[in-house]
PDB file of N, CA, C, O and CB in Angstrom:
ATOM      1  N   UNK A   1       0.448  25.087  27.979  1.00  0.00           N
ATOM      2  CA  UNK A   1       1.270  24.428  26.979  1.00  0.00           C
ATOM      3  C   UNK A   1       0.478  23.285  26.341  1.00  0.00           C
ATOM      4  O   UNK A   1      -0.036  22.401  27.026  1.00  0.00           O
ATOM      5  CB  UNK A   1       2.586  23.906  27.607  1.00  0.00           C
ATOM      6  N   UNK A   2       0.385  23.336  24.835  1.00  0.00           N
ATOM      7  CA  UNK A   2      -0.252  22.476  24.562  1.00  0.00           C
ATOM      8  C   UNK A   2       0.387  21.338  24.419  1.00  0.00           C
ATOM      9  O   UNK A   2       1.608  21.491  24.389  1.00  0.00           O
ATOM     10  CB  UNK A   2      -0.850  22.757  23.741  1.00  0.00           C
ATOM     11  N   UNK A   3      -0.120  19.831  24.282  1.00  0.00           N
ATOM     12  CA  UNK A   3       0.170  18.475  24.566  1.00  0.00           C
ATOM     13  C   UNK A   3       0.354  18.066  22.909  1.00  0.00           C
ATOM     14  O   UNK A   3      -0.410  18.611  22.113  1.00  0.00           O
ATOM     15  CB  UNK A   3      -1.143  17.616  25.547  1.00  0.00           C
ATOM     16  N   UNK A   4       1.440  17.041  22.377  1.00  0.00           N
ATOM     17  CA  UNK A   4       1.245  17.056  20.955  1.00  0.00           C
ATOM     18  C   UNK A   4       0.680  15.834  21.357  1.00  0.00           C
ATOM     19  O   UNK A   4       0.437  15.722  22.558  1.00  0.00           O
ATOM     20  CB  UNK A   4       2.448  17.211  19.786  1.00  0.00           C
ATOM     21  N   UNK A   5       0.335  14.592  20.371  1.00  0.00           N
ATOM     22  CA  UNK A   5      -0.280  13.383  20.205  1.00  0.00           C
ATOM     23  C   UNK A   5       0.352  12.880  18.957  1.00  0.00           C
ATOM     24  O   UNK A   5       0.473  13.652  18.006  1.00  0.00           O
ATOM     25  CB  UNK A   5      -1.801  13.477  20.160  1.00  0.00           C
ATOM     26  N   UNK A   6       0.835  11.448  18.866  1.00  0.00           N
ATOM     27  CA  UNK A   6       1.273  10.953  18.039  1.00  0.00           C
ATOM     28  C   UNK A   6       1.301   9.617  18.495  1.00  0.00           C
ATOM     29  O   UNK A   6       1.471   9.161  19.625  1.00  0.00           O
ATOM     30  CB  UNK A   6       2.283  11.523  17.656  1.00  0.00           C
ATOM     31  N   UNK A   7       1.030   8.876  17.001  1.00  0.00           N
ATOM     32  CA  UNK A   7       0.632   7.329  16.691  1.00  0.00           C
ATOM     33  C   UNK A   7       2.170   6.346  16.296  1.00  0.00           C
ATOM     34  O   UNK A   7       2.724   6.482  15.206  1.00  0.00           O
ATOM     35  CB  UNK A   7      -0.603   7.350  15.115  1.00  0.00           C
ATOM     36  N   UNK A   8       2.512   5.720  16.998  1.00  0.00           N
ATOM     37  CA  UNK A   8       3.475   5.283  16.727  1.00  0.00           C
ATOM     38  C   UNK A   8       3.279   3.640  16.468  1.00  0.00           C
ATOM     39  O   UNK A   8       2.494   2.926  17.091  1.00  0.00           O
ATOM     40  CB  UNK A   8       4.320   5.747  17.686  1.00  0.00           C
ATOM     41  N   UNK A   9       4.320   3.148  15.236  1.00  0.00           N
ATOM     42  CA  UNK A   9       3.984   2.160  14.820  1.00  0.00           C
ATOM     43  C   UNK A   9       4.879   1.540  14.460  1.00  0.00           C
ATOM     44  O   UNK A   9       5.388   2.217  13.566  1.00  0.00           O
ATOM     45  CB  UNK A   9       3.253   2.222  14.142  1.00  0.00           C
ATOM     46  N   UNK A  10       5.833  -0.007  14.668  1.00  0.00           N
ATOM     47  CA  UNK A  10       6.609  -0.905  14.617  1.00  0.00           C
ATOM     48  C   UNK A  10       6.981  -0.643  12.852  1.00  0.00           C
ATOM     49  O   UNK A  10       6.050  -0.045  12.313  1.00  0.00           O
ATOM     50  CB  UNK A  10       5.916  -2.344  15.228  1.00  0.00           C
ATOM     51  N   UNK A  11       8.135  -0.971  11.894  1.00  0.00           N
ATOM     52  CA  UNK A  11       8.004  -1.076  10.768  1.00  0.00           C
ATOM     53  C   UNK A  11       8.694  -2.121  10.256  1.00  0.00           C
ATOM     54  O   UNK A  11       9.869  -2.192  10.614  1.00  0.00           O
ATOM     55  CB  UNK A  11       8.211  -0.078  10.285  1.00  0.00           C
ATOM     56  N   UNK A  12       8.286  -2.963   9.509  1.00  0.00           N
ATOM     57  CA  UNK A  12       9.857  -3.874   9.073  1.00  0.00           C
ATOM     58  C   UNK A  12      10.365  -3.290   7.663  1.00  0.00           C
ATOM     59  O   UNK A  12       9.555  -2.960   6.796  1.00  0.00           O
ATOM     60  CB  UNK A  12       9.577  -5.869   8.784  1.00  0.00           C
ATOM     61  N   UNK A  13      11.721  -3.185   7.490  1.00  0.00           N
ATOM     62  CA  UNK A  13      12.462  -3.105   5.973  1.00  0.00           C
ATOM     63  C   UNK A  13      12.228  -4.353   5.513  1.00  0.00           C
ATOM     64  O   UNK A  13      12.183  -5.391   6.173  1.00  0.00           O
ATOM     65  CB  UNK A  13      14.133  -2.790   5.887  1.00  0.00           C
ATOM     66  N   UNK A  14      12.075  -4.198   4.300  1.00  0.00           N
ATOM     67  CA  UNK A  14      12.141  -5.146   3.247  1.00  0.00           C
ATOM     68  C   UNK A  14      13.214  -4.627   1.714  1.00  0.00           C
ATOM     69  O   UNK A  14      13.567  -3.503   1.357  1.00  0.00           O
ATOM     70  CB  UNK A  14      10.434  -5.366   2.865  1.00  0.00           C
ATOM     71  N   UNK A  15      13.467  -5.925   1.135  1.00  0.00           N
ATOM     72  CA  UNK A  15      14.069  -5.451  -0.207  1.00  0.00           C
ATOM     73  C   UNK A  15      13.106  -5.970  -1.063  1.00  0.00           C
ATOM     74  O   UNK A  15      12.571  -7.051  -0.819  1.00  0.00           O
ATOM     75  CB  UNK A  15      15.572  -5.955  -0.590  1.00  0.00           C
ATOM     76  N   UNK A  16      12.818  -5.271  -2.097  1.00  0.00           N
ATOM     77  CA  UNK A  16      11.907  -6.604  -3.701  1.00  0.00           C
ATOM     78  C   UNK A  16      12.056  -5.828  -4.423  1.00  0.00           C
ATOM     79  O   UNK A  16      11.616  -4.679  -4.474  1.00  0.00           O
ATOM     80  CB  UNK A  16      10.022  -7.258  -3.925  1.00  0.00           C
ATOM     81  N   UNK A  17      12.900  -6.552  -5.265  1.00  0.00           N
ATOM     82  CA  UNK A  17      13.314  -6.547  -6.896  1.00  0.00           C
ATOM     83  C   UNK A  17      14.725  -5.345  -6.648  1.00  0.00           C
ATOM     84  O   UNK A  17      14.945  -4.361  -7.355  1.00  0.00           O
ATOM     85  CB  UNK A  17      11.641  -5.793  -8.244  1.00  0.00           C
ATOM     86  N   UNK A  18      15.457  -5.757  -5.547  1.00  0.00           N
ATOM     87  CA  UNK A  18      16.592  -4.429  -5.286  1.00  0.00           C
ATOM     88  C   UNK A  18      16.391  -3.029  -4.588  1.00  0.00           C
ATOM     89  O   UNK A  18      17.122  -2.100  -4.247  1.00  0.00           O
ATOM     90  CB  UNK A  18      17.018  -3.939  -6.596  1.00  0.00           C
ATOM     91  N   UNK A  19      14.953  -3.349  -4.538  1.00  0.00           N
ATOM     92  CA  UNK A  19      14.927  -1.517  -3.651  1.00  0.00           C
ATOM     93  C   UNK A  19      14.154  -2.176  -2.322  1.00  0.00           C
ATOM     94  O   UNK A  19      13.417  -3.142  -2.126  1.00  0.00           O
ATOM     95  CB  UNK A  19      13.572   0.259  -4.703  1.00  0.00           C
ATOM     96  N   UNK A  20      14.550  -1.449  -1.778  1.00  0.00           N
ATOM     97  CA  UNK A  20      14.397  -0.849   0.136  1.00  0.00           C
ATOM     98  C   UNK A  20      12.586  -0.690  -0.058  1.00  0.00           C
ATOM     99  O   UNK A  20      12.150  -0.076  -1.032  1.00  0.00           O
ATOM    100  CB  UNK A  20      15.533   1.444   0.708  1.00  0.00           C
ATOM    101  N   UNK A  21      11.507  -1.398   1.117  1.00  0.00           N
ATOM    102  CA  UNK A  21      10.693  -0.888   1.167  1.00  0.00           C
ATOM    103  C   UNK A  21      10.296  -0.883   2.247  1.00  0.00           C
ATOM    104  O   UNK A  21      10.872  -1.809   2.818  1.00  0.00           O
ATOM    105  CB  UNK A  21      10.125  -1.101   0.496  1.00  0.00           C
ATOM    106  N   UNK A  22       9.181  -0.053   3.382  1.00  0.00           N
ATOM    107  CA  UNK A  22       9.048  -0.099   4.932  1.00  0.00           C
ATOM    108  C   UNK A  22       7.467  -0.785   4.805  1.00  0.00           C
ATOM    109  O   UNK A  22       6.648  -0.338   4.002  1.00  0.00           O
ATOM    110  CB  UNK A  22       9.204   1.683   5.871  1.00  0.00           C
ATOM    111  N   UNK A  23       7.189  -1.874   5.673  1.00  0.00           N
ATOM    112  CA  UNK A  23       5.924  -2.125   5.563  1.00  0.00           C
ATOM    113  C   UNK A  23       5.255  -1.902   7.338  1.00  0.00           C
ATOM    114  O   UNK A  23       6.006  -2.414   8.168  1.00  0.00           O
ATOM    115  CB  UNK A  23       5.813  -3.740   4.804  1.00  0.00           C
ATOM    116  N   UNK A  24       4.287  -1.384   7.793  1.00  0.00           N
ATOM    117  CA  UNK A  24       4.035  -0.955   8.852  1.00  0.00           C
ATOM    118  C   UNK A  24       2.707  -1.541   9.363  1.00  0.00           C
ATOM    119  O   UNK A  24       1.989  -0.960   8.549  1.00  0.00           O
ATOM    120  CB  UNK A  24       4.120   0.351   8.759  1.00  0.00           C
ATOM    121  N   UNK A  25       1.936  -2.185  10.030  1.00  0.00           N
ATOM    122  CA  UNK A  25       0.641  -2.787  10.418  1.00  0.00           C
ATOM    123  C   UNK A  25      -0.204  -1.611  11.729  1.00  0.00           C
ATOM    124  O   UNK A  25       0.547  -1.094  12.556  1.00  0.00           O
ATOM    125  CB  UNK A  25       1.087  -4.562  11.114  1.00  0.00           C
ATOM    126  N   UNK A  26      -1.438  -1.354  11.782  1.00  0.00           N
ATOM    127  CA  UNK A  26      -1.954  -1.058  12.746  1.00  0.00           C
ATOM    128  C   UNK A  26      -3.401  -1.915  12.823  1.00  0.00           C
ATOM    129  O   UNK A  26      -3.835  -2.917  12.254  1.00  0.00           O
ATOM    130  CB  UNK A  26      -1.959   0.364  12.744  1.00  0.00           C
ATOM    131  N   UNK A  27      -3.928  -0.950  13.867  1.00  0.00           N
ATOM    132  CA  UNK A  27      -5.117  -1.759  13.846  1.00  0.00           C
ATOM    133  C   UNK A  27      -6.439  -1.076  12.514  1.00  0.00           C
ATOM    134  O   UNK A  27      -6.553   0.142  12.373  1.00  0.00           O
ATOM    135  CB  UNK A  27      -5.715  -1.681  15.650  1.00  0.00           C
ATOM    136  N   UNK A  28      -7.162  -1.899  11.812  1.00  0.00           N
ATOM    137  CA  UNK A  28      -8.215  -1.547  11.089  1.00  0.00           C
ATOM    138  C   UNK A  28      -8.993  -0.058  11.041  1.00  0.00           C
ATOM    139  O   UNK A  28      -9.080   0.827  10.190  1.00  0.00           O
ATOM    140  CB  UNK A  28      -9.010  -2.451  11.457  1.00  0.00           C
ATOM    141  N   UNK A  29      -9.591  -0.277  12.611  1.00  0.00           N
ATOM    142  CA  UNK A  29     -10.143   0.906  12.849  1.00  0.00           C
ATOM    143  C   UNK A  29      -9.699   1.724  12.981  1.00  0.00           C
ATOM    144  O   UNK A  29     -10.565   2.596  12.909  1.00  0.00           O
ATOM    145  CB  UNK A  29     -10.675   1.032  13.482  1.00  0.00           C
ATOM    146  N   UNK A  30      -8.355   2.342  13.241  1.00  0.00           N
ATOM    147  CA  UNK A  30      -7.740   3.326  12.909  1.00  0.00           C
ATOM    148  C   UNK A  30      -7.339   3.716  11.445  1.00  0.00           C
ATOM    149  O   UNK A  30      -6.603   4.698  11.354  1.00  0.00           O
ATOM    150  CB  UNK A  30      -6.844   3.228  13.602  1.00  0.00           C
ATOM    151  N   UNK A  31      -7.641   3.214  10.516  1.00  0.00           N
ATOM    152  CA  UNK A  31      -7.595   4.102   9.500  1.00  0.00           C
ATOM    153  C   UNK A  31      -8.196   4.681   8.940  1.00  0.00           C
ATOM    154  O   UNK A  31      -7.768   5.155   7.888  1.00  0.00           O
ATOM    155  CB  UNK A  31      -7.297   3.922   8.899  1.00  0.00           C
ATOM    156  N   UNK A  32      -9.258   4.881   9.302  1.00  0.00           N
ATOM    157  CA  UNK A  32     -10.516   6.171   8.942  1.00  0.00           C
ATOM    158  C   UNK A  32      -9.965   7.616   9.784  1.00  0.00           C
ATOM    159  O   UNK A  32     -10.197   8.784   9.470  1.00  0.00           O
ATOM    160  CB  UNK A  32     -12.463   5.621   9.757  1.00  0.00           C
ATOM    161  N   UNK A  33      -9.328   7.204  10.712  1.00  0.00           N
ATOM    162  CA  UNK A  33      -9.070   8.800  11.818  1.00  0.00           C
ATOM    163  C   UNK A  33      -7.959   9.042  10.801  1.00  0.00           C
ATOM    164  O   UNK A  33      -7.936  10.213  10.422  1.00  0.00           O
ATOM    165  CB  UNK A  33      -8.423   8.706  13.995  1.00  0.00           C
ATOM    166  N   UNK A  34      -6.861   8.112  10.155  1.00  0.00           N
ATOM    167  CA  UNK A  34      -5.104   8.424  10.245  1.00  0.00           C
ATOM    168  C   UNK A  34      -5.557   9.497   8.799  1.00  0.00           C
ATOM    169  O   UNK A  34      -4.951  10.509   8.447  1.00  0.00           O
ATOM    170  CB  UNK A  34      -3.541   6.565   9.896  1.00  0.00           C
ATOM    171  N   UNK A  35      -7.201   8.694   7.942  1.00  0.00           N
ATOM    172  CA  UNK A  35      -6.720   9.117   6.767  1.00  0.00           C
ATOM    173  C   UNK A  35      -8.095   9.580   6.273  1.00  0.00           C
ATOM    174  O   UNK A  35      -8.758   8.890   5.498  1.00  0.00           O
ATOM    175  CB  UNK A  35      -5.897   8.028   5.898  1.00  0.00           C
ATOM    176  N   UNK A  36      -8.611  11.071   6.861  1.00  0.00           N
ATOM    177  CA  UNK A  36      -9.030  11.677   6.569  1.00  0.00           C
ATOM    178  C   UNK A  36      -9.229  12.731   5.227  1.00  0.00           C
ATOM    179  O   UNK A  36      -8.502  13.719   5.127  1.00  0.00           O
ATOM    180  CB  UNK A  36      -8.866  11.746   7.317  1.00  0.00           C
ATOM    181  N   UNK A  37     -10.184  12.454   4.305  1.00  0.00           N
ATOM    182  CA  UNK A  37     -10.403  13.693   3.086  1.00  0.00           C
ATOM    183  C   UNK A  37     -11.692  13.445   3.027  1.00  0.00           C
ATOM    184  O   UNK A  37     -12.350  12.749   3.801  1.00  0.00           O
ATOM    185  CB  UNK A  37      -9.612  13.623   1.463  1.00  0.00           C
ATOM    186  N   UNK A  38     -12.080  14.086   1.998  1.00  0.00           N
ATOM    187  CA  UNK A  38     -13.776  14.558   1.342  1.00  0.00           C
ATOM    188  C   UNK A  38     -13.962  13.200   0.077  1.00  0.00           C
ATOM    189  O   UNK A  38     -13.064  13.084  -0.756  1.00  0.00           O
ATOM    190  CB  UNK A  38     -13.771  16.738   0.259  1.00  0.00           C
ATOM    191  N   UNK A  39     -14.633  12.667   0.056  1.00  0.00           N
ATOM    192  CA  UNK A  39     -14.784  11.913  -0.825  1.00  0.00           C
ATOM    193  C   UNK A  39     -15.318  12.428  -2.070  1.00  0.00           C
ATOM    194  O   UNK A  39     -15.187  11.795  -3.118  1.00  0.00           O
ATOM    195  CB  UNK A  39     -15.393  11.040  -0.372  1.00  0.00           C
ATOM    196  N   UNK A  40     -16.115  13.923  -1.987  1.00  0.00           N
ATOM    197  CA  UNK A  40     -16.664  14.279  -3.126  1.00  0.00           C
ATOM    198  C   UNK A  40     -15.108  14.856  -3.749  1.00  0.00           C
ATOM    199  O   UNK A  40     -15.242  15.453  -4.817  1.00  0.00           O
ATOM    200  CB  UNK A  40     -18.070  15.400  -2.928  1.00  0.00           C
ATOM    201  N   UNK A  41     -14.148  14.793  -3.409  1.00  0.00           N
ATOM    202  CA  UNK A  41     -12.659  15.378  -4.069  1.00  0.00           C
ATOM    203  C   UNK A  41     -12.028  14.137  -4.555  1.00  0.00           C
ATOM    204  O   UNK A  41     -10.959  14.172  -5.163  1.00  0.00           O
ATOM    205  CB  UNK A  41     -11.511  16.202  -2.888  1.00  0.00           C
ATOM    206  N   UNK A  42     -12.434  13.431  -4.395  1.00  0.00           N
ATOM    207  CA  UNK A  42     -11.648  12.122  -5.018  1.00  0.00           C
ATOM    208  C   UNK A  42     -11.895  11.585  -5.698  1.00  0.00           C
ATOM    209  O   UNK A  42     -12.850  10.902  -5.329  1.00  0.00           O
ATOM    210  CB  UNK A  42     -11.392  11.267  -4.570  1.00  0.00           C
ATOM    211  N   UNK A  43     -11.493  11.286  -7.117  1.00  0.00           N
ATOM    212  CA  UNK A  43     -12.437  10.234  -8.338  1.00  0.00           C
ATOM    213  C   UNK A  43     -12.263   9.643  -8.246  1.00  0.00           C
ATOM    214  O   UNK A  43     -11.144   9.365  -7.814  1.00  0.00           O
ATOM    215  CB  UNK A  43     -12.592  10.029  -9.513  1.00  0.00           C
ATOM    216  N   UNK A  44     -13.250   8.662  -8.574  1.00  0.00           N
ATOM    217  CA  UNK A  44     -14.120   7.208  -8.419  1.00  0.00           C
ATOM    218  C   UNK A  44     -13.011   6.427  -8.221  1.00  0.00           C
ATOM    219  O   UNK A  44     -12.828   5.907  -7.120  1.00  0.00           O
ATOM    220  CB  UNK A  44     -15.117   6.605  -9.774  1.00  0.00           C
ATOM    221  N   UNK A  45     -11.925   6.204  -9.511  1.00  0.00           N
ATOM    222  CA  UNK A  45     -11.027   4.792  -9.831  1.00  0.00           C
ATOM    223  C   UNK A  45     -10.303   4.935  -8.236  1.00  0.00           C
ATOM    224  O   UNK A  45     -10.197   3.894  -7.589  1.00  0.00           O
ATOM    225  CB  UNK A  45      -9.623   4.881 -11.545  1.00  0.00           C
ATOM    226  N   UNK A  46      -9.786   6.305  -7.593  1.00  0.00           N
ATOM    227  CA  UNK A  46      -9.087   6.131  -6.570  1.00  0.00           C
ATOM    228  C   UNK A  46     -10.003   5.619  -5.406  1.00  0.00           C
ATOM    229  O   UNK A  46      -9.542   4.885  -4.531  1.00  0.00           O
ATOM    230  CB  UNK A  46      -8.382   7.329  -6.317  1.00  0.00           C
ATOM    231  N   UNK A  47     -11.149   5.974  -5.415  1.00  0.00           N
ATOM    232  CA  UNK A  47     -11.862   5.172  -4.349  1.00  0.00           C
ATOM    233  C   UNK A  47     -12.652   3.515  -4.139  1.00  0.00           C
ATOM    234  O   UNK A  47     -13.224   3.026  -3.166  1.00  0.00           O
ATOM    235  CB  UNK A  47     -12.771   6.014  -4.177  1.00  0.00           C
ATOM    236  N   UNK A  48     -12.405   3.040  -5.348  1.00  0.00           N
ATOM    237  CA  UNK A  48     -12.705   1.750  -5.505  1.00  0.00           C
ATOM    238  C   UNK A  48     -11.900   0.824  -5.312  1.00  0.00           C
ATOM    239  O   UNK A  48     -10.690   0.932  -5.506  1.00  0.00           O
ATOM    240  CB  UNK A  48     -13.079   1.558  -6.466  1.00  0.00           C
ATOM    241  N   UNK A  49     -12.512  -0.273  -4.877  1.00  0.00           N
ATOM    242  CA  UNK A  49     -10.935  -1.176  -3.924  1.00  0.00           C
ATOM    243  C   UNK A  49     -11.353  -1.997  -5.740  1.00  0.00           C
ATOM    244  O   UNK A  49     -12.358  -1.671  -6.371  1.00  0.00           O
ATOM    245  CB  UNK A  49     -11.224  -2.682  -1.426  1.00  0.00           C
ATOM    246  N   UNK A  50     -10.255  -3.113  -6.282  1.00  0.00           N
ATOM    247  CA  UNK A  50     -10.093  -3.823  -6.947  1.00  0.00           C
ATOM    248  C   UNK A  50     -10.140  -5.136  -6.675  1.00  0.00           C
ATOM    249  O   UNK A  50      -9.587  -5.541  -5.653  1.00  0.00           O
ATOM    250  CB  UNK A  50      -9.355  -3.510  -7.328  1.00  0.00           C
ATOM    251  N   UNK A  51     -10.884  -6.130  -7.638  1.00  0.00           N
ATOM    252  CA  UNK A  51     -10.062  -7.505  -7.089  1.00  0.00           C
ATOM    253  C   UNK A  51      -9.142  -7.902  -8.277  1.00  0.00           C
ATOM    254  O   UNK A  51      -8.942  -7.321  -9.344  1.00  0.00           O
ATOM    255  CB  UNK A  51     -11.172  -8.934  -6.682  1.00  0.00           C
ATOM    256  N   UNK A  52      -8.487  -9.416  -7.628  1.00  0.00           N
ATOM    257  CA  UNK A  52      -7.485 -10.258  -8.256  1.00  0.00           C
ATOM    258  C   UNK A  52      -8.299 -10.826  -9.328  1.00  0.00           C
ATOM    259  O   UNK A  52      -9.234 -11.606  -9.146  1.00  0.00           O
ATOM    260  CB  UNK A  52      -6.793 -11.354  -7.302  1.00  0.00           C
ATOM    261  N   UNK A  53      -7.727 -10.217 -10.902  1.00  0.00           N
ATOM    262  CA  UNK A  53      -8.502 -11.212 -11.924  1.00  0.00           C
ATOM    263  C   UNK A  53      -7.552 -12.248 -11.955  1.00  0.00           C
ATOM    264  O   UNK A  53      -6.362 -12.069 -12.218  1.00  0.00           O
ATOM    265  CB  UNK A  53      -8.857 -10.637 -13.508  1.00  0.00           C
ATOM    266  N   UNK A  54      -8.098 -13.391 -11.673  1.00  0.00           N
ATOM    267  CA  UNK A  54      -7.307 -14.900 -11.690  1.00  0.00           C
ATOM    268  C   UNK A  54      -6.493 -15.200 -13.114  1.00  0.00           C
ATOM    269  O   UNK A  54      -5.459 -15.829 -13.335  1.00  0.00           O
ATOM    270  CB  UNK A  54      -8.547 -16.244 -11.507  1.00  0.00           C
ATOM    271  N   UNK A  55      -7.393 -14.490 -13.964  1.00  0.00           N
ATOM    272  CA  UNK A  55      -6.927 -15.109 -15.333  1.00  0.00           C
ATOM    273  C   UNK A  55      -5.124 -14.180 -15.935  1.00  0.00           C
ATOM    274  O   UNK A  55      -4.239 -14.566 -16.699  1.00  0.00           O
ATOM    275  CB  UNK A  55      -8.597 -14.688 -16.688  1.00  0.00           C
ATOM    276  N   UNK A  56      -5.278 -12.990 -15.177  1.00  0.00           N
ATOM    277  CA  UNK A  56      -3.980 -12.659 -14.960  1.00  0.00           C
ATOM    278  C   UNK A  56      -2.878 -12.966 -14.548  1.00  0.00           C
ATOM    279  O   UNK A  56      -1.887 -12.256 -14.719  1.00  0.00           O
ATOM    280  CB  UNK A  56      -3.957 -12.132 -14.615  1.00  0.00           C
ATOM    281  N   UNK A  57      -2.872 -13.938 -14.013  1.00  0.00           N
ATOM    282  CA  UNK A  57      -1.337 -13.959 -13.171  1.00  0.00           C
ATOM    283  C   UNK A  57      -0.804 -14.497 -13.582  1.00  0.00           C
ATOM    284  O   UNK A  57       0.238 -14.535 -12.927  1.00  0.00           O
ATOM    285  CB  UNK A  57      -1.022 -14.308 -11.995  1.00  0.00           C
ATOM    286  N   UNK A  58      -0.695 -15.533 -14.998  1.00  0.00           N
ATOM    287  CA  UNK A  58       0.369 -15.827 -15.957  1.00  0.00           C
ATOM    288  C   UNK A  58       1.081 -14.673 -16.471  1.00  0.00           C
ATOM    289  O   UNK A  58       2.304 -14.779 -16.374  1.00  0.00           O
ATOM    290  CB  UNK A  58      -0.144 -16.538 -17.060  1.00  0.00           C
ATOM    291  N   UNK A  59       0.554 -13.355 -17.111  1.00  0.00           N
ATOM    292  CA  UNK A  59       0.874 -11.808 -17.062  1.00  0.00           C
ATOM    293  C   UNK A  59       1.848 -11.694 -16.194  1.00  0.00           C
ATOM    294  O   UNK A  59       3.044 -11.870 -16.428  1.00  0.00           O
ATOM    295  CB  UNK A  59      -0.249 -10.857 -16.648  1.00  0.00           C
ATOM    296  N   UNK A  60       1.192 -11.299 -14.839  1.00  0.00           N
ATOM    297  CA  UNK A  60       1.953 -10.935 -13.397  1.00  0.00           C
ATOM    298  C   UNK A  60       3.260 -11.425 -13.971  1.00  0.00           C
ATOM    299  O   UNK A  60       4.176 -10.878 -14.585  1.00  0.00           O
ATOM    300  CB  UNK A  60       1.389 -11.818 -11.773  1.00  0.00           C
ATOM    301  N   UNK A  61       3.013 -12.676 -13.542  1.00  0.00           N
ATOM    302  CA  UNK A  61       4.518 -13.948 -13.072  1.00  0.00           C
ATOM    303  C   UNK A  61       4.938 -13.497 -14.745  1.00  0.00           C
ATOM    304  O   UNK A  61       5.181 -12.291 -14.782  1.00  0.00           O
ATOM    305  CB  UNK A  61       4.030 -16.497 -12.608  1.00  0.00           C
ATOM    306  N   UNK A  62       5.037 -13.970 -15.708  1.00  0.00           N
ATOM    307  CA  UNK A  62       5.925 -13.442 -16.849  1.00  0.00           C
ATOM    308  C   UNK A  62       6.481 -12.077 -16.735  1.00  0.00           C
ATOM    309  O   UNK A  62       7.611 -11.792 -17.134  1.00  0.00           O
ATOM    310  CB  UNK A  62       5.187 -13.450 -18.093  1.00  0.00           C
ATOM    311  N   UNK A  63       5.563 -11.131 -16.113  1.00  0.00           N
ATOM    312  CA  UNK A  63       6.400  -9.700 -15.833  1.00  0.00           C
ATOM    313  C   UNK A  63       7.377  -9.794 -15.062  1.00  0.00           C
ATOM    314  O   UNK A  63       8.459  -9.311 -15.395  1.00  0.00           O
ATOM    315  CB  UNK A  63       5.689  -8.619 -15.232  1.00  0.00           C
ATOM    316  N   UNK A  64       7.201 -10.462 -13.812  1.00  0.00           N
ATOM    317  CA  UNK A  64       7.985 -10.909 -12.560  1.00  0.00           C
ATOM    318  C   UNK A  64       9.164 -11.355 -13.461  1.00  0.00           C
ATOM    319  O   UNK A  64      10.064 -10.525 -13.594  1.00  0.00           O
ATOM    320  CB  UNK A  64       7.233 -12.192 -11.466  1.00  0.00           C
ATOM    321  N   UNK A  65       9.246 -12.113 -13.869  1.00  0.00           N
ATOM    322  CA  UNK A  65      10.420 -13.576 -14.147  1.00  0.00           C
ATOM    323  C   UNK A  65      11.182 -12.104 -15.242  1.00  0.00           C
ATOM    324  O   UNK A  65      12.329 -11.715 -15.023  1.00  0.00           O
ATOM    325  CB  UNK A  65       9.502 -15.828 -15.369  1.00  0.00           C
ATOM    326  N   UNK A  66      10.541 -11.651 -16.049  1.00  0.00           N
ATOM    327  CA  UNK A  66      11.074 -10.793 -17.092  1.00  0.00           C
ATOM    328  C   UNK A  66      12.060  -9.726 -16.715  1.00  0.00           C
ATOM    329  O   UNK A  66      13.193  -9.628 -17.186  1.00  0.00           O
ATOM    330  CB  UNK A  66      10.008 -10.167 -17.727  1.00  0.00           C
ATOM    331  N   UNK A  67      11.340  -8.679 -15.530  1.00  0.00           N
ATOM    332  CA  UNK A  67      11.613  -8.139 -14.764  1.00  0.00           C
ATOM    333  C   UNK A  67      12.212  -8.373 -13.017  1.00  0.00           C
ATOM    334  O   UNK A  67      11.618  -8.022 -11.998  1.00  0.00           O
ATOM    335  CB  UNK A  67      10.790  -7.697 -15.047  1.00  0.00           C
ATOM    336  N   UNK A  68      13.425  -9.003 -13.107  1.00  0.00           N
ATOM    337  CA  UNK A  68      13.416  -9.353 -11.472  1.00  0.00           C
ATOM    338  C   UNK A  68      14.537  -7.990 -10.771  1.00  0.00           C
ATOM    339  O   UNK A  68      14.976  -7.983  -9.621  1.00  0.00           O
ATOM    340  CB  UNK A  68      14.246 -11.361 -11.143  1.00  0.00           C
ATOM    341  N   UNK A  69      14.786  -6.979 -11.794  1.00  0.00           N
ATOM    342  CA  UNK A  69      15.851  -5.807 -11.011  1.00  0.00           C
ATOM    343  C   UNK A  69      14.489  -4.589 -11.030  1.00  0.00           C
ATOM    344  O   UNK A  69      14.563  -3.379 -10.817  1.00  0.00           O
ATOM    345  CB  UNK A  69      17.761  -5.189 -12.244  1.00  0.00           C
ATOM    346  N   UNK A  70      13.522  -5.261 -11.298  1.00  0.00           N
ATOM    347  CA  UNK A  70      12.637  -3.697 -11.484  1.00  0.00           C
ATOM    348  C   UNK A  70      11.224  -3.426 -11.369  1.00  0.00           C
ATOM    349  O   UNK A  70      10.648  -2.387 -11.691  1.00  0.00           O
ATOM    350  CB  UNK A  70      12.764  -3.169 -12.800  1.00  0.00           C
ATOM    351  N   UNK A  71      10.587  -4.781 -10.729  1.00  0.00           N
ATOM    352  CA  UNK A  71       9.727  -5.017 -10.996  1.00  0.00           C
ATOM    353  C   UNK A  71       8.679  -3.950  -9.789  1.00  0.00           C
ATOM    354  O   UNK A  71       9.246  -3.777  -8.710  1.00  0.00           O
ATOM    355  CB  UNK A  71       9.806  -6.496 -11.121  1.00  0.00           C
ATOM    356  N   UNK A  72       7.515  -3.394  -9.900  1.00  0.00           N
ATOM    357  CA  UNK A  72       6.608  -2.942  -7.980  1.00  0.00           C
ATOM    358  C   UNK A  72       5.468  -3.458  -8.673  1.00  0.00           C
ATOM    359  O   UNK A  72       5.331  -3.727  -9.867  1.00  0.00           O
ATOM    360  CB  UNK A  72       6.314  -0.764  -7.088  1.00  0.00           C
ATOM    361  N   UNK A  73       4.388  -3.579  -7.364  1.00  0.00           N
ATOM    362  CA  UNK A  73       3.498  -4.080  -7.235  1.00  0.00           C
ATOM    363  C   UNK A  73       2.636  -2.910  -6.146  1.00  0.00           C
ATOM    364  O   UNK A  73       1.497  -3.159  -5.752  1.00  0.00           O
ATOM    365  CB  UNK A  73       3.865  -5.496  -6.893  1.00  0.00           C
TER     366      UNK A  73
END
């Protein structure tokens, strides 16, 4: 009989901007095993991490304040 294996992980609910969201923490090094693909299948923009342009977040926050029933991030 084979044995299954499974990763189990604490979650908290949250609400923002009216909807339900689950946020879940593990450790670092486990997310190379959880989240396995081919990188030659994936284009570029999805594999590049982004940073915070500073000069944005007057943008952000005016979207925010504009939008507070609808806003994701």
């Amino acid at each position: 009989m084979a044995e299954t294996f499974e990763y189990v992980f604490p979650a908290i609910r949250g609400v923002q901007a009216g909807r339900e969201y689950f946020v879940s923490m593990c450790p670092m090094g486990l997310l190379p095993k959880l989240f396995l693909f081919d990188e030659d299948e994936l284009a570029p923009e999805f594999r590049a991490q982004r940073r915070l342009n500073r000069g944005r977040i007057p943008e952000m926050a005016r979207y925010l304040l504009e939008n507070p029933g609808d806003y994701a991030f």
